[in-house]
DSSP file (Angstrom, degrees, kcal/mol; ACC not computed):
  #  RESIDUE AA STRUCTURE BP1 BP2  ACC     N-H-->O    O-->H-N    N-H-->O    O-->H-N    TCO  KAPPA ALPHA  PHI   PSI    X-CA   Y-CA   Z-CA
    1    1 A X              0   0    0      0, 0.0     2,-0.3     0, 0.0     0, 0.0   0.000 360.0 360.0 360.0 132.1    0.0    0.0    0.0
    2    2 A X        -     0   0    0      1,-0.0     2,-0.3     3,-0.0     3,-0.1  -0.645 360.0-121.5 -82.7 139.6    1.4    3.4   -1.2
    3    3 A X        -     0   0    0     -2,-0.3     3,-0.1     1,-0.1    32,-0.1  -0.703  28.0-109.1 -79.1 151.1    1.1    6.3    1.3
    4    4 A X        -     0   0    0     -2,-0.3     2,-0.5     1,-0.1    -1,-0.1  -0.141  37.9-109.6 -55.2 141.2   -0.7    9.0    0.5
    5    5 A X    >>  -     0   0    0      1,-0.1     3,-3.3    -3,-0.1     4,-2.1  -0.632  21.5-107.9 -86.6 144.3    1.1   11.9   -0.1
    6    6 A X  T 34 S+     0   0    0     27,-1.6    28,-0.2    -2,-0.5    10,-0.1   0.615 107.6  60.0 -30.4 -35.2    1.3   14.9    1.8
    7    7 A X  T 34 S+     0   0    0     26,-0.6    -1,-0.3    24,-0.2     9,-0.1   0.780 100.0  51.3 -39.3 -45.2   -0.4   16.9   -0.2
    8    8 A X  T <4 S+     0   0    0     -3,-3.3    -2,-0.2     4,-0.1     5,-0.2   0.757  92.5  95.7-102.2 -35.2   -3.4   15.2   -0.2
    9    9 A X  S  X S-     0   0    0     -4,-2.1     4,-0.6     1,-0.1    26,-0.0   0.188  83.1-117.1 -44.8 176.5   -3.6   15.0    3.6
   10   10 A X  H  > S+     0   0    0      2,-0.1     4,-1.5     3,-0.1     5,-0.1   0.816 114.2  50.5 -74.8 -32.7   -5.3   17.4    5.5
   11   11 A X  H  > S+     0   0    0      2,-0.2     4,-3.6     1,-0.2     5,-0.5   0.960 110.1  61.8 -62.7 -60.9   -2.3   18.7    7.4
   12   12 A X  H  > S+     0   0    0      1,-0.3     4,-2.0     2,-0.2    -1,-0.2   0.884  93.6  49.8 -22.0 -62.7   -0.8   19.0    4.1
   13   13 A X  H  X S+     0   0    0     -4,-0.6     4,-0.9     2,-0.2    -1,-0.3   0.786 106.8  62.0 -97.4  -6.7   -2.7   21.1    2.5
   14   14 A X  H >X S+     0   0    0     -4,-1.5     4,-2.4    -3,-0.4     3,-0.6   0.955 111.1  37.2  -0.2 -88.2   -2.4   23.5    5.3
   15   15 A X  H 3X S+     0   0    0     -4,-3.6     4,-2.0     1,-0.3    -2,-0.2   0.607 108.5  58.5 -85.3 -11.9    0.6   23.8    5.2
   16   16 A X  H 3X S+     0   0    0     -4,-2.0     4,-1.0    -5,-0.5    -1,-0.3   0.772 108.7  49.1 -72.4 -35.8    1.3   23.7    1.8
   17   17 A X  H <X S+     0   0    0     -4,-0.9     4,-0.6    -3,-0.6    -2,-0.2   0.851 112.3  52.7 -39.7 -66.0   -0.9   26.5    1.4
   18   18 A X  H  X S+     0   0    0     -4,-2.4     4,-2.0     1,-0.2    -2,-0.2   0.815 108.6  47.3 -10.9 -74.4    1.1   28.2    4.2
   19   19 A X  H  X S+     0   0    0     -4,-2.0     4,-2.6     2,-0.2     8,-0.4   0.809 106.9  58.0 -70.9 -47.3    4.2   27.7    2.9
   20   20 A X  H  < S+     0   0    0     -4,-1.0     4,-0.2     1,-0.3    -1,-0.2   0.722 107.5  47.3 -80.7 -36.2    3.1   29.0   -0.7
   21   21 A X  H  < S+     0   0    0     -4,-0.6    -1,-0.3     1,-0.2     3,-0.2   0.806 118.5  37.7-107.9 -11.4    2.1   32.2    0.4
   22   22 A X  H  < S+     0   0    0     -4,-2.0     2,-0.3     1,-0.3    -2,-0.3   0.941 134.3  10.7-103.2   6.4    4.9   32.9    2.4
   23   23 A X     X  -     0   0    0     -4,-2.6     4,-1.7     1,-0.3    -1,-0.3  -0.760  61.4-157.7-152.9  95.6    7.3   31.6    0.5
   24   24 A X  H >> S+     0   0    0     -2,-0.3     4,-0.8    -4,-0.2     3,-0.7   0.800  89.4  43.4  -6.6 -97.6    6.9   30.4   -3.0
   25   25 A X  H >> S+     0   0    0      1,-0.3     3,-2.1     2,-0.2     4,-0.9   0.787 102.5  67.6 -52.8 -38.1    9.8   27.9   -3.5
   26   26 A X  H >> S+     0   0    0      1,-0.3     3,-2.8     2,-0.3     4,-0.9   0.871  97.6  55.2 -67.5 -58.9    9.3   26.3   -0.3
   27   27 A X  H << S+     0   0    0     -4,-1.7    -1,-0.3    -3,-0.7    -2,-0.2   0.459 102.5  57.0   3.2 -56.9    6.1   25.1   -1.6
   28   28 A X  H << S+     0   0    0     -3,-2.1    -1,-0.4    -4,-0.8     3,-0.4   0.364 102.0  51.0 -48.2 -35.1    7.6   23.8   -4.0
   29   29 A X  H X< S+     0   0    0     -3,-2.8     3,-1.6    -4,-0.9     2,-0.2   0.908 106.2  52.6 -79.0 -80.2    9.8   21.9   -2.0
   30   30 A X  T 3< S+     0   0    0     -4,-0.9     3,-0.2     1,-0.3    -3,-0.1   0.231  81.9  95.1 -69.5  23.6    7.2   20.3    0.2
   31   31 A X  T 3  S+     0   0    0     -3,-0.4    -1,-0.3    -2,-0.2   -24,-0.2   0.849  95.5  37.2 -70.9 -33.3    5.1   19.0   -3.1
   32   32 A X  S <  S+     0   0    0     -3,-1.6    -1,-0.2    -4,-0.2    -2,-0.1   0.617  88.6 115.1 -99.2  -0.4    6.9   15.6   -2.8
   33   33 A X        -     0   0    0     -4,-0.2   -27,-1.6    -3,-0.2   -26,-0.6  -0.136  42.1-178.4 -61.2 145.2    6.9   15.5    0.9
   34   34 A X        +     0   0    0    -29,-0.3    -1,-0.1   -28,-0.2     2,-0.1   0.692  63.8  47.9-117.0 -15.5    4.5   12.3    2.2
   35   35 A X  S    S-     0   0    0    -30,-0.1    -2,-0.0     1,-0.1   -26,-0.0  -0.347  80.3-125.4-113.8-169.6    4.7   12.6    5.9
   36   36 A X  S  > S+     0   0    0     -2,-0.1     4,-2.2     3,-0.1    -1,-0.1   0.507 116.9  65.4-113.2 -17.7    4.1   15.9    8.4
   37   37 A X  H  > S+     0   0    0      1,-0.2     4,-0.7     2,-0.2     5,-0.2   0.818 106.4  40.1 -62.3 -46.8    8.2   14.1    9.4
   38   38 A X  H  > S+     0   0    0      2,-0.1     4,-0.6     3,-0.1    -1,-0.2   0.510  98.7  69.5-106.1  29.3    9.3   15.0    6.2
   39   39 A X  H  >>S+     0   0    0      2,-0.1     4,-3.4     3,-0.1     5,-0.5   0.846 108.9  42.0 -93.6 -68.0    7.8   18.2    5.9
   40   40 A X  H  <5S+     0   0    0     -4,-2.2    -2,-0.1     1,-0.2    -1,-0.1   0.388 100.8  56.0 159.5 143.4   10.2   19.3    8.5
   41   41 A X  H >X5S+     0   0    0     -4,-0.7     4,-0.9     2,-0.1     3,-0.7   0.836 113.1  49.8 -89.0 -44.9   12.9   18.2    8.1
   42   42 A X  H 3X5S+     0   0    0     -4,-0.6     4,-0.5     1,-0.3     3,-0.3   0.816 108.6  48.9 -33.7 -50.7   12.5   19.9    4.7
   43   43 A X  H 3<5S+     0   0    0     -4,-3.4     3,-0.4     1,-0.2    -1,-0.3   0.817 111.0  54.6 -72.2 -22.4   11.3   23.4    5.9
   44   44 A X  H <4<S+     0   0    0     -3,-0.7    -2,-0.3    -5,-0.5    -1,-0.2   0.698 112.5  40.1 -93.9   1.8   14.4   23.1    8.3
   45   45 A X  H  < S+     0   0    0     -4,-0.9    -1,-0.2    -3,-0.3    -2,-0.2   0.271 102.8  99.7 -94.9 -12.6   17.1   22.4    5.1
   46   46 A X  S  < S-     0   0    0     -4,-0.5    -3,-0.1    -3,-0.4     7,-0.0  -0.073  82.6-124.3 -99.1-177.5   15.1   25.1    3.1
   47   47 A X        +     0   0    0      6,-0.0    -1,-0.1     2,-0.0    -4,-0.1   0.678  62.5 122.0-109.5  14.1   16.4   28.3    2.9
   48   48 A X  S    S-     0   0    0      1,-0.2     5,-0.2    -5,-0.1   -25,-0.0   0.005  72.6 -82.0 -73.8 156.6   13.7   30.5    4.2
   49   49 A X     >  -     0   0    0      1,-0.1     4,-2.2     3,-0.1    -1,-0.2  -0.039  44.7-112.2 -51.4 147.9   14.2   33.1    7.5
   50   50 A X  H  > S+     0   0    0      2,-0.2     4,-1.5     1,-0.1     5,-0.2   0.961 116.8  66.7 -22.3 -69.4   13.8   31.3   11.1
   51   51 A X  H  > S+     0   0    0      1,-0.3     4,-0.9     2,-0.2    -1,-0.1   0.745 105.2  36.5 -39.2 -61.4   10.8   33.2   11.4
   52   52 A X  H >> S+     0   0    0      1,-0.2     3,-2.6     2,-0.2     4,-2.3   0.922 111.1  56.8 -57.2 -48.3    9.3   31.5    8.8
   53   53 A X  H 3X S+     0   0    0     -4,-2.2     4,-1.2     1,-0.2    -2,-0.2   0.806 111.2  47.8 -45.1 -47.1   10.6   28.2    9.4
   54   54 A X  H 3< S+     0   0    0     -4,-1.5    -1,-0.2     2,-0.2     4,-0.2   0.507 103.1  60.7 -52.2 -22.3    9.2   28.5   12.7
   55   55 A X  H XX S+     0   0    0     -3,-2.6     4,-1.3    -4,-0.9     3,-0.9   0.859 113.4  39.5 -76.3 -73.9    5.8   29.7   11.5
   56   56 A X  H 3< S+     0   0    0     -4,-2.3     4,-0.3     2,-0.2    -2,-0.2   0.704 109.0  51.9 -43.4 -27.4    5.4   26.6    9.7
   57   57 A X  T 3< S+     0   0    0     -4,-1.2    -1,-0.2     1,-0.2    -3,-0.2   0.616 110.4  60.0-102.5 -19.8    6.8   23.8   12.0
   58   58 A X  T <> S+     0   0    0     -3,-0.9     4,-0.8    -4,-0.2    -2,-0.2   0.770 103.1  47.2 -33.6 -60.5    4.5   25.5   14.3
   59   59 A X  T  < S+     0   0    0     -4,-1.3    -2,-0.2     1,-0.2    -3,-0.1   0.228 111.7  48.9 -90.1   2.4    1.5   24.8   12.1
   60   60 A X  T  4 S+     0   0    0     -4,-0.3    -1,-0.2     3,-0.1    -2,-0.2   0.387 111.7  52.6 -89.1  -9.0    2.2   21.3   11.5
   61   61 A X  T  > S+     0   0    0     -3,-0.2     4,-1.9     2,-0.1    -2,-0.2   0.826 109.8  43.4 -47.5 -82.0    2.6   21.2   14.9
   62   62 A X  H  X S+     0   0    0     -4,-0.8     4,-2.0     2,-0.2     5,-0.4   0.734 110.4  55.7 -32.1 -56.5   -0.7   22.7   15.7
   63   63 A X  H  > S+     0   0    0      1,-0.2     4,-1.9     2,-0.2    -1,-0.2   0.989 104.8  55.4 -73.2 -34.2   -2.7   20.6   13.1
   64   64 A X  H  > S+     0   0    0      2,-0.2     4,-0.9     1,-0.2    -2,-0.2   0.920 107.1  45.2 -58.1 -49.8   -1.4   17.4   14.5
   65   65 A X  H >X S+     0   0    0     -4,-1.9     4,-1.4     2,-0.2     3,-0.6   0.914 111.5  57.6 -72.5 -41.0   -2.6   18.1   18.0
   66   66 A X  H >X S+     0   0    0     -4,-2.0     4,-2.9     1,-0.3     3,-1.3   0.982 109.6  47.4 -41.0 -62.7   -6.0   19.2   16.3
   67   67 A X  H 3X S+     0   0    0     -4,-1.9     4,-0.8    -5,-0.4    -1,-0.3   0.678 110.2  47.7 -43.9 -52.8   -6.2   16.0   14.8
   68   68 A X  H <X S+     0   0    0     -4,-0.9     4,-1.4    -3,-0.6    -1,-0.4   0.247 108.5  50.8  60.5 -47.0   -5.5   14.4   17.4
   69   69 A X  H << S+     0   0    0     -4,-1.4     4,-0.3    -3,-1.3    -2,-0.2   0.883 108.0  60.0 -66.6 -51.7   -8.1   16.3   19.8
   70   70 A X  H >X S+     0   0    0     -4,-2.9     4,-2.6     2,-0.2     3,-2.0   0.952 108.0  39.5 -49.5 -50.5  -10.6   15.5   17.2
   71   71 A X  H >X S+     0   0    0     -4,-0.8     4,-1.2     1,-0.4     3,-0.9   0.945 116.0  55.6 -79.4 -52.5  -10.1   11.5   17.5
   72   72 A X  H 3X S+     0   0    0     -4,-1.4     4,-0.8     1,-0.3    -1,-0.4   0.521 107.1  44.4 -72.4  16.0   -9.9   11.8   21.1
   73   73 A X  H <> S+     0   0    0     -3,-2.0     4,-1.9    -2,-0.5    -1,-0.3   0.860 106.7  56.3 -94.0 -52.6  -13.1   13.6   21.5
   74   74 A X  H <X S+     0   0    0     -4,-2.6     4,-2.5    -3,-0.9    -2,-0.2   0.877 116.4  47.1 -47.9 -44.4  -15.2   11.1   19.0
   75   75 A X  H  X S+     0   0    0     -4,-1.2     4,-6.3     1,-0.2     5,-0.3   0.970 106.9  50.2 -54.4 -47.0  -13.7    8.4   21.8
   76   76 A X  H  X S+     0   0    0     -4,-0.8     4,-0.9    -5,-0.3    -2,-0.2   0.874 111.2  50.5 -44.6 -48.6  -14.6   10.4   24.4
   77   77 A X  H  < S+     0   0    0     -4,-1.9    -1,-0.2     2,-0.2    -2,-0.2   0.777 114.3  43.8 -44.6 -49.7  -18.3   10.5   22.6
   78   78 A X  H >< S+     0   0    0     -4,-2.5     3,-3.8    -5,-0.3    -2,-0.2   0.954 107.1  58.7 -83.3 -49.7  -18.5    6.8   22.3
   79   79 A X  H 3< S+     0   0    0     -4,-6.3    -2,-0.2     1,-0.3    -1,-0.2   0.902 117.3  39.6 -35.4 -33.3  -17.0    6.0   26.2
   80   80 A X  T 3< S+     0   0    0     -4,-0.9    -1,-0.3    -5,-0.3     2,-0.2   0.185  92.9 110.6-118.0  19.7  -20.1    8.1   27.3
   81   81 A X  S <  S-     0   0    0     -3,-3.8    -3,-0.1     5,-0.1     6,-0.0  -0.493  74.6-122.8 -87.3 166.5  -22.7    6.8   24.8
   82   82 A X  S    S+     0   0    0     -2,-0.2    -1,-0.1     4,-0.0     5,-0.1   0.828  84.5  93.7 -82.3 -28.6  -25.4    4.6   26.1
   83   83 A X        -     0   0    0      1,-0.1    -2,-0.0    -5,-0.1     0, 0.0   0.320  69.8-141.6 -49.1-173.5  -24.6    1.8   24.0
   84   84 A X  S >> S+     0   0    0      3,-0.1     3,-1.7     2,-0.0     4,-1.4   0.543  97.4  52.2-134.2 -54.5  -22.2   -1.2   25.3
   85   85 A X  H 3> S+     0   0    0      2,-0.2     4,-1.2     1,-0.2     3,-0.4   0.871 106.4  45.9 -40.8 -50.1  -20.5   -1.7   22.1
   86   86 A X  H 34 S+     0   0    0      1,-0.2    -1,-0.2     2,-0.2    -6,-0.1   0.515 113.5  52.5 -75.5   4.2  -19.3    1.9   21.2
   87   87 A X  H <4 S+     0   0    0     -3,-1.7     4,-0.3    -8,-0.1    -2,-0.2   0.576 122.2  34.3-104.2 -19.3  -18.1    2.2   25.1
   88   88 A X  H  X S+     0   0    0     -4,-1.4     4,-2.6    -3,-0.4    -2,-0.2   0.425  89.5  97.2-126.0  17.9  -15.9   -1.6   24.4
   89   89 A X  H  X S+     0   0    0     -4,-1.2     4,-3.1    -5,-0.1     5,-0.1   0.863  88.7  41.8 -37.9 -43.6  -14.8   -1.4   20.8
   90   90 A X  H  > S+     0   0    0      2,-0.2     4,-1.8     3,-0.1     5,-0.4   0.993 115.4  47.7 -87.4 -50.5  -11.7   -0.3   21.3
   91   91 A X  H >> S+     0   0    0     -4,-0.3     3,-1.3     1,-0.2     4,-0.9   0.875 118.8  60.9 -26.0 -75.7  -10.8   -3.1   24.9
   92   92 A X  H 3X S+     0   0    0     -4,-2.6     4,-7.0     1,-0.2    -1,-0.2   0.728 107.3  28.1  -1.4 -83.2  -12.3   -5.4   22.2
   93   93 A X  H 3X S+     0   0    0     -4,-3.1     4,-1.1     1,-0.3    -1,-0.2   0.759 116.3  58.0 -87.0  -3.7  -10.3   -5.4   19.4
   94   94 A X  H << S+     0   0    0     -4,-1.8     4,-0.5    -3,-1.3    -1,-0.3   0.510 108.9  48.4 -62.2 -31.2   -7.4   -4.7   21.2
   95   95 A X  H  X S+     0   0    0     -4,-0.9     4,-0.6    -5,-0.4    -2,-0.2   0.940 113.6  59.9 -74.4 -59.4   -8.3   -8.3   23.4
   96   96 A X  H >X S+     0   0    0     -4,-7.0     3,-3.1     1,-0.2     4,-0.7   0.699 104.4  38.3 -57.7 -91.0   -8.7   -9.6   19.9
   97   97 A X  H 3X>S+     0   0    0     -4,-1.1     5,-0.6     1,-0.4     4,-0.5   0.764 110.9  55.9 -24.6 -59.1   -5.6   -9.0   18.4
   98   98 A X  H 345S+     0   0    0     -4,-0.5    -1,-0.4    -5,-0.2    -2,-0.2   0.848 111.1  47.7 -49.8 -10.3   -3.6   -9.9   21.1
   99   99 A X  H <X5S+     0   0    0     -3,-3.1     4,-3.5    -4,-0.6     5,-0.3   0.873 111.0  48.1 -82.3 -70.6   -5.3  -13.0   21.1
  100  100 A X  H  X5S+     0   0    0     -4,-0.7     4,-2.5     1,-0.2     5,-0.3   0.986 117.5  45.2 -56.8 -58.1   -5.0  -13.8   17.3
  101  101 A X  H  <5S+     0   0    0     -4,-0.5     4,-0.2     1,-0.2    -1,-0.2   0.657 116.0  41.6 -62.5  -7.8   -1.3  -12.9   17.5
  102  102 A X  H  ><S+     0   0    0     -5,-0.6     4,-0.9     2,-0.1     3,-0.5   0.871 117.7  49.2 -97.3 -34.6   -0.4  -14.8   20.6
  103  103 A X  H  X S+     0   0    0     -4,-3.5     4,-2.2     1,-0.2    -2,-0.2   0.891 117.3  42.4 -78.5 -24.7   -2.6  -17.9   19.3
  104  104 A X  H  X S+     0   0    0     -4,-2.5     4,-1.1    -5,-0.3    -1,-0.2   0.811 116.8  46.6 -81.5 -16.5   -0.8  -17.7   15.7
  105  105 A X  H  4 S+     0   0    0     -3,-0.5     4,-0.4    -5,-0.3    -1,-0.3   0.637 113.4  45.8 -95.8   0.4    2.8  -17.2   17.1
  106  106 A X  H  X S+     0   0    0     -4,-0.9     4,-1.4     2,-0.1    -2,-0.2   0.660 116.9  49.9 -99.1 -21.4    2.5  -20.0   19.8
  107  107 A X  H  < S+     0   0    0     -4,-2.2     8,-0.2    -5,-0.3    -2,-0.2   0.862 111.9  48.3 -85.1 -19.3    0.8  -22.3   16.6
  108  108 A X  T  < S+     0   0    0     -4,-1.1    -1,-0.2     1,-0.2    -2,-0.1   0.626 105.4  56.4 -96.2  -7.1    3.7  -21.3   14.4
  109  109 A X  T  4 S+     0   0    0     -4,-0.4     2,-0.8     7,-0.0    -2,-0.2   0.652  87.5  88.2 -96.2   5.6    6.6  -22.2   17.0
  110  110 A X     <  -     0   0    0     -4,-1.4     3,-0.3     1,-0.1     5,-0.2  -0.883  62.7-162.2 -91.4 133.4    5.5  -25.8   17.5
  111  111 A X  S    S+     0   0    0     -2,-0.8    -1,-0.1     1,-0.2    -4,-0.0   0.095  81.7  67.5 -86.3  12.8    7.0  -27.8   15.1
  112  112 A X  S    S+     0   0    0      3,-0.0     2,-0.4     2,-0.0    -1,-0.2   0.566  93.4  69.9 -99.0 -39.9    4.9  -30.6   15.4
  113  113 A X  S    S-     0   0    0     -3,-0.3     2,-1.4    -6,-0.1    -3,-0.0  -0.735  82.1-135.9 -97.1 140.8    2.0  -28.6   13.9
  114  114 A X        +     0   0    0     -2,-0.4     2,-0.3    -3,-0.0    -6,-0.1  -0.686  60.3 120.1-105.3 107.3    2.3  -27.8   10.5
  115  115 A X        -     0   0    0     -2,-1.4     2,-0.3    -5,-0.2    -2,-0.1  -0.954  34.7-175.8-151.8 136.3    1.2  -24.0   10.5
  116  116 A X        -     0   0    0     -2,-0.3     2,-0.4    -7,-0.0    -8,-0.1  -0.980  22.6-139.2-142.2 144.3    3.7  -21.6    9.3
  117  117 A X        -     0   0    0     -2,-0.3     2,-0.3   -13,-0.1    -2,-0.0  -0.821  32.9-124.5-105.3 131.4    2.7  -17.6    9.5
  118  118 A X     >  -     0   0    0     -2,-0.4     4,-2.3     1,-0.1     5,-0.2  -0.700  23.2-111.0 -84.5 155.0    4.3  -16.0    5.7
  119  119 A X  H  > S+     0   0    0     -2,-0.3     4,-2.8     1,-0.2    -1,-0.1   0.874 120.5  55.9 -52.4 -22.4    6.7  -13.0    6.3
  120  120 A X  H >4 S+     0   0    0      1,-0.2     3,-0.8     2,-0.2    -1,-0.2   0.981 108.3  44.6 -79.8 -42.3    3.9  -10.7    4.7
  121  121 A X  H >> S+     0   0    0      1,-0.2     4,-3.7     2,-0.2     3,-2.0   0.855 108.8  60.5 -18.2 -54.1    1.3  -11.9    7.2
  122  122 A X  H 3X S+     0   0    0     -4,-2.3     4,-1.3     1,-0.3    -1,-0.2   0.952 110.5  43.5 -64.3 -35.9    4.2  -11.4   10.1
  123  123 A X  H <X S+     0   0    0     -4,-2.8     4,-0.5    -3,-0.8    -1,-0.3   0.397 110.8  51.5 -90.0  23.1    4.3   -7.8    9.1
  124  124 A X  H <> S+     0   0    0     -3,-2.0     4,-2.6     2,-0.2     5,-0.2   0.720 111.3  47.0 -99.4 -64.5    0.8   -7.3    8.9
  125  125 A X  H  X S+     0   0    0     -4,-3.7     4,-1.7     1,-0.2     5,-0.3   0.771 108.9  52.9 -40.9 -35.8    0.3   -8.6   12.0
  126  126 A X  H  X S+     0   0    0     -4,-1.3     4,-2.1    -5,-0.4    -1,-0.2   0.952 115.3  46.8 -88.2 -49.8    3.2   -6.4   13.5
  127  127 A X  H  X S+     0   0    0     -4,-0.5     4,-1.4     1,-0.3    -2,-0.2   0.786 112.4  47.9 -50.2 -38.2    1.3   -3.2   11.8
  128  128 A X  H  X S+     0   0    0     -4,-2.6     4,-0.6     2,-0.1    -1,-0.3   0.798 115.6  39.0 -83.0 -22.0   -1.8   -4.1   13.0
  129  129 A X  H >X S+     0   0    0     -4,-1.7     4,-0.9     2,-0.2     3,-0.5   0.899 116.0  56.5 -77.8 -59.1   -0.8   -4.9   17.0
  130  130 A X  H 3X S+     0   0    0     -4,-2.1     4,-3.4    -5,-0.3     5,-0.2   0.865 109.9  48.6 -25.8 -85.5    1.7   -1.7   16.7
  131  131 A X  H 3< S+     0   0    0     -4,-1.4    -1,-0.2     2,-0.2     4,-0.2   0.506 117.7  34.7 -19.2 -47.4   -1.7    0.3   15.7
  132  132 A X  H <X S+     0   0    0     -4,-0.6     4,-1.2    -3,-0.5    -1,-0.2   0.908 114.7  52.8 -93.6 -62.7   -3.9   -0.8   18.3
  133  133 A X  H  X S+     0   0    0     -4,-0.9     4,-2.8     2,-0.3     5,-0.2   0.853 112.3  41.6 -28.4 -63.1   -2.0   -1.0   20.8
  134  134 A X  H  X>S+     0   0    0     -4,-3.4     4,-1.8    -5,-0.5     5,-1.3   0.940 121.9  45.8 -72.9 -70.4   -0.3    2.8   20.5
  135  135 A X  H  45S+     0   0    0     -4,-0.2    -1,-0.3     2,-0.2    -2,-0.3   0.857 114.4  45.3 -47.4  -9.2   -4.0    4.2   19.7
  136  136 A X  H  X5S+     0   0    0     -4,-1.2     4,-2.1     3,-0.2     5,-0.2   0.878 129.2  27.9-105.7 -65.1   -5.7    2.2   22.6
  137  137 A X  H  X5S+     0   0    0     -4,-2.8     4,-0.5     1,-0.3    -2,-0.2   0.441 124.4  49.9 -91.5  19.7   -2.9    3.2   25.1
  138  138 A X  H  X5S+     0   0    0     -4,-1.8     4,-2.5    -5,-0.2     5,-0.4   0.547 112.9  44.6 -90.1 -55.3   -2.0    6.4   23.5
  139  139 A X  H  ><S+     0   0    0     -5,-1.3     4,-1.3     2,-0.2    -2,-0.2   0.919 112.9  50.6 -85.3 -29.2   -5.4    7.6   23.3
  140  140 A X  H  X S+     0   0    0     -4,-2.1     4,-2.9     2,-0.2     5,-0.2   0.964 112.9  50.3 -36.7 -70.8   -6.3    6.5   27.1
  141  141 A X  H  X S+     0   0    0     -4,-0.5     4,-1.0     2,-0.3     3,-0.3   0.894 111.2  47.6 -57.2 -74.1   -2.8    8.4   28.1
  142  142 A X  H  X S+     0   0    0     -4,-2.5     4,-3.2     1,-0.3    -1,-0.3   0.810 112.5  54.0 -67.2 -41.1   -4.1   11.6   26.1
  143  143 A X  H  X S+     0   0    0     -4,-1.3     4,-1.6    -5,-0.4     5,-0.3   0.990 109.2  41.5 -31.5 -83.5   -7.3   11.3   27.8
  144  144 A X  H  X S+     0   0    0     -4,-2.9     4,-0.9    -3,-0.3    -2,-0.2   0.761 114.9  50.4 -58.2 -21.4   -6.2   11.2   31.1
  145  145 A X  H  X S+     0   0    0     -4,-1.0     4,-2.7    -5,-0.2    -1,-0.2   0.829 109.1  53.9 -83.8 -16.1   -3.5   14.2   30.6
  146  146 A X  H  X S+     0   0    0     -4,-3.2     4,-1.5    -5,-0.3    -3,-0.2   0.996 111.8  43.3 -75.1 -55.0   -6.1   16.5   28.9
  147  147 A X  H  X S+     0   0    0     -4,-1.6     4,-1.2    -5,-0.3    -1,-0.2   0.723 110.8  54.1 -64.3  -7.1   -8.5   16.1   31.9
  148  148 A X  H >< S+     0   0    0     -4,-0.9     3,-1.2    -5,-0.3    -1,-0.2   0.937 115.2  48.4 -57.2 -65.8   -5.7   16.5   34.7
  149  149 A X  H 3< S+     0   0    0     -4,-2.7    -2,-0.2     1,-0.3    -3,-0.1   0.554 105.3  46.2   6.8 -80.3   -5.1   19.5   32.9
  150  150 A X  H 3<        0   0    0     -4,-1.5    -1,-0.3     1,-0.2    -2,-0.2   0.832 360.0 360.0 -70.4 -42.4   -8.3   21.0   32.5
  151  151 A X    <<        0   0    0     -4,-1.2    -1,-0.2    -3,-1.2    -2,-0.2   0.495 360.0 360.0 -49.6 360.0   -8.5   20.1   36.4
């Protein structure tokens, strides 16, 4: 799967926008960028004042945490919904995977059973456990420091 380019994100075109009006080339610059990582490192190689460079790395900055506010607020939404499912999707599939990846790596190290996991599977698996895993306790952790916070 290709990533999406930077462009096309939302963050992207933010800051591509940004970047265009105060400074042309760098605009230019970040068209081939695919991540908000290599946007920049790119605005910090470019050749544009601090100021700017700092205006920008700012608002990539800024958009991230937006982003980021957004999905934890939609969690927040479902934890306090009346339903029982949209308050244990995420425990859920977070049990599941751990489940499916401990039952499929304990079935592919006995050598008695003939079950063998293929390397693209093993990194699929490794993408998808990464993934749940950092959002489930990622998105708990940002949860609890924005309400201390606010406290």
């Amino acid at each position: 799967m290709s990533k999406k380019n930077f462009k096309e994100s939302t963050v992207g075109k933010i800051i591509l926008g940004a970047a265009s009006m105060i400074n042309p080339t760098l605009g230019s610059v970040l068209q081939g960028v695919t991540s908000p990582k290599e946007a920049l490192a790119e605005i910090s190689k470019s050749g544009i004042s601090v100021d700017d460079k700092i205006k920008l790395q700012q608002m990539i900055y800024d958009q991230q945490n937006k982003e980021i506010q957004a999905i934890t607020s939609r969690w927040k939404a479902d934890s306090m919904s009346d339903s029982w499912l949209s308050k244990n999707v995420r425990p859920l599939v977070l049990v599941w995977c751990i489940v499916i990846f401990s039952f499929a790596g304990i079935l592919d190290s006995i050598e008695t059973i003939p079950f063998h996991i293929n390397d693209n599977w093993n990194a699929t698996f490794e993408n998808v456990m990464l993934s749940v895993v950092l959002a489930y306790f990622g998105g708990r952790s940002s949860e609890k420091a924005i309400s201390t916070f606010k406290k």
